[in-house]
N, C-alpha and C positions, 0 to 999 in steps of 0.2 A: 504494500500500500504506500510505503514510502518513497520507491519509485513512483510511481505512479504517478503523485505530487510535484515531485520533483521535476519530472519529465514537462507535467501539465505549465508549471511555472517557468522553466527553459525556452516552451514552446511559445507560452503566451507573452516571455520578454522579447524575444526575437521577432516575430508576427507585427507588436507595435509600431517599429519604426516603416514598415511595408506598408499598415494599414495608414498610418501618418501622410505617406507622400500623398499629394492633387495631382490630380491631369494636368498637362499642363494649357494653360487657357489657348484657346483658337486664337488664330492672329486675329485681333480687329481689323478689317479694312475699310477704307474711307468708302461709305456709297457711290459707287459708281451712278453718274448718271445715266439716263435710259438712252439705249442706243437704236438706233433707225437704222434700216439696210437702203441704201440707197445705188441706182443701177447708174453705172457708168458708160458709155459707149464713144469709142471712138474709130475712125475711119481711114485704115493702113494703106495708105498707096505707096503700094510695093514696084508695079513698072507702070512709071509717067507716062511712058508711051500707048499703053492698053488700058480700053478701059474695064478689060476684067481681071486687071489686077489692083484693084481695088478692094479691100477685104475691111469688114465690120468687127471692129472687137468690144464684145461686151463684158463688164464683172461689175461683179455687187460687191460692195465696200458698206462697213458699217461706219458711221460717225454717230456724234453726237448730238440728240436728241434738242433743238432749239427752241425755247419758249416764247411765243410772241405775242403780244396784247391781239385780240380778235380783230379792231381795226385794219391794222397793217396786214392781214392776212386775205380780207377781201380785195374779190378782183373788181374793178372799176367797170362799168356798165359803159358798152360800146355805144357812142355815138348815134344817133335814130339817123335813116337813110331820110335824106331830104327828095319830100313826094312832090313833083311839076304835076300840075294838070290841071 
């Protein structure tokens, strides 16, 4: 029985400092802001002299999400066609 004890008390000094350590915390990172995919395209004239060597390259890039007051976002109402008759 004296073992026993003994054992039990060895077991449970040693255990404490394991049970002691924390995880260690997740890195905080700053919020990323929200990002938009936006499509790129542009148009590779590879021989000047043909015109089918001319070739379309497109790819989607992500930026940064920009916040705009609602005003400056609408588009401006086209002109009325001026009616003769």
């Amino acid at each position: 029985m004296y073992k026993s004890l003994v054992a039990l008390a060895i077991l449970s000094v040693a255990s404490a400092p394991v049970l002691a350590q924390t995880a260690p915390a997740p890195a905080q990172s700053q919020a990323k802001p929200p990002m938009v995919k936006k499509r790129i395209c542009e148009v590779v004239d590879e021989d000047s002299y043909s015109r089918l060597g001319n070739r379309k390259i497109c790819r989607t890039i992500e930026v940064p999400a920009t916040q705009t007051s609602g005003q400056n976002n609408q588009q401006t109402p086209a002109p009325a066609p001026n009616e003769r008759g």
